[in-house]
C-alpha positions in Angstrom: -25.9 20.4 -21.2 -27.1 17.2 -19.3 -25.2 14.2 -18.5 -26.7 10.9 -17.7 -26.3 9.5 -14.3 -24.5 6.0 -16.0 -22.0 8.5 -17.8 -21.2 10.9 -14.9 -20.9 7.1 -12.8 -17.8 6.2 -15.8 -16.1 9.8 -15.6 -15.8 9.7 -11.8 -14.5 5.6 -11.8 -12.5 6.4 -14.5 -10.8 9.2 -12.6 -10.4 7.6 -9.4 -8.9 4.6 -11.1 -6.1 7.5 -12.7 -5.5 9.0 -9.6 -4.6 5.2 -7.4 -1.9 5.0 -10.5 0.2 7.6 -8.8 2.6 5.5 -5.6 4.6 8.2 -3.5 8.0 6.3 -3.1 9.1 8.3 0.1 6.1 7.1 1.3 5.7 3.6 0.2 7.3 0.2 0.2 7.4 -3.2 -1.7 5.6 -1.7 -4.6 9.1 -2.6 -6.5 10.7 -5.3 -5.5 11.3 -6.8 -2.0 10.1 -5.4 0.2 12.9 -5.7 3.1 16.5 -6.4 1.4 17.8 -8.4 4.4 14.4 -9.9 6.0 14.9 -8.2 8.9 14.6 -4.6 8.8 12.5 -2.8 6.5 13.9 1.1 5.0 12.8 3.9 7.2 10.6 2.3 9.4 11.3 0.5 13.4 9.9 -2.8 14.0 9.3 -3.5 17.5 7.6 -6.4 18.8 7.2 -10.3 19.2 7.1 -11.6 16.8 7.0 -9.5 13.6 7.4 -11.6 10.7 8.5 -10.1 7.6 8.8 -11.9 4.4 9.7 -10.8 0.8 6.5 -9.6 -0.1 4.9 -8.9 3.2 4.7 -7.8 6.5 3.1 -10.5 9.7 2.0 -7.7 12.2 0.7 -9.6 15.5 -1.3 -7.6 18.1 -0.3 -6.9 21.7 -2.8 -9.5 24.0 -5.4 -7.4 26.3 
């Protein structure tokens, strides 16, 4: 049996596309909700650094200068 190219192309999209509907929730954040519920820390993770910004829906993450 022989599949074209164009319908081999849709099965593997289509299964990739299935497989980033799965989210880990020990291993992820601010997929439901808010991310941080005080605006200063954020669940199982340290901050350190000046300044980290962290806002309802995302995280500022500023580089250390050379």
């Amino acid at each position: 049996m022989h599949f074209s190219k164009a319908i081999t192309a849709l099965a593997l999209i289509a299964g990739s596309y299935a497989q980033s509907l799965y989210v880990q929730n020990e291993l992820s954040f601010g997929h439901n909700g808010k991310m941080s519920p005080d605006l200063r820390t954020i669940p199982k993770f340290t901050l350190s650094g000046d300044p980290t910004q962290i806002y309802s829906n995302k995280i500022i993450l500023t580089p250390p200068a050379p």
